[in-house]
C-alpha positions in Angstrom: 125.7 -4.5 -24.3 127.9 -6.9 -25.5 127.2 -11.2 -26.3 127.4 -13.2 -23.4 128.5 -16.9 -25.1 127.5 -19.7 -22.5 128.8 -23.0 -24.7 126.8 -23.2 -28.0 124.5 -20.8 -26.6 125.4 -16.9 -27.5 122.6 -13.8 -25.7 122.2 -10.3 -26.7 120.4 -8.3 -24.1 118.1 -5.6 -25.1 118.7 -2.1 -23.5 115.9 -2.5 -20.7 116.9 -6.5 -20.0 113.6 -7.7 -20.6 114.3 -8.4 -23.8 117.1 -11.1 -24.9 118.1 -12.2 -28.6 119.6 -15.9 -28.2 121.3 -18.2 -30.7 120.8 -22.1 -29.6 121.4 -24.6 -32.2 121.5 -22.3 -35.0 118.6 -20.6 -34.9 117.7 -16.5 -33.2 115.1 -16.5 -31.0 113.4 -13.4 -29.5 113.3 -14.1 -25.8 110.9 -12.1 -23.3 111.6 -12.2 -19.5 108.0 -10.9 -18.5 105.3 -12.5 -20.8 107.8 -15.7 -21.0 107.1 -15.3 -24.9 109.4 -16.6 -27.7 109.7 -15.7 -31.0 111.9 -17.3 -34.1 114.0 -14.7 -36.0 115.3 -17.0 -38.6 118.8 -18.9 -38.6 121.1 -16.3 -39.8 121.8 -13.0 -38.2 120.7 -10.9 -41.3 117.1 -12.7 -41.1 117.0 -12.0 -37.4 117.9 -8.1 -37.8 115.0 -8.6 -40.1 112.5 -9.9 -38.3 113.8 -7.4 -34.8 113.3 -4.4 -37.9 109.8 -5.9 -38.3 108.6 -6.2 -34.9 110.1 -2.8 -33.9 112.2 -3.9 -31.5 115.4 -3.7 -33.5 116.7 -0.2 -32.1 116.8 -1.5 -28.5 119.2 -4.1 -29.4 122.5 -1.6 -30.5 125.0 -4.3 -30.0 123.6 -6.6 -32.4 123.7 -4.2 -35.2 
């Protein structure tokens, strides 16, 4: 799926949509629709294919590669 850009917000949707990977004022965050959890991936897009690589969660998120 493609980034949806709302203003100075930009959203990467996993492959199941529970999952989102949002940019808002700078910094990635790991967004999770169910447990309402949020995680920081770092401020630059390399840092947060990191930190998806670490948590595992990397491979459901194909259009942020």
């Amino acid at each position: 799926m493609t980034a949806i850009s709302l203003g100075s917000a930009s959203f990467w949707y996993s492959e199941d949509m529970e999952e989102q990977v949002v940019v808002l004022n700078g910094e990635f965050l790991l967004l999770n629709s169910n447990t309402r959890r949020v995680e920081k991936l770092g401020g630059t897009m390399d840092e947060a294919r990191e930190a998806l690589k670490t948590l595992g969660k990397f491979e459901g998120f194909p259009a942020f590669s």
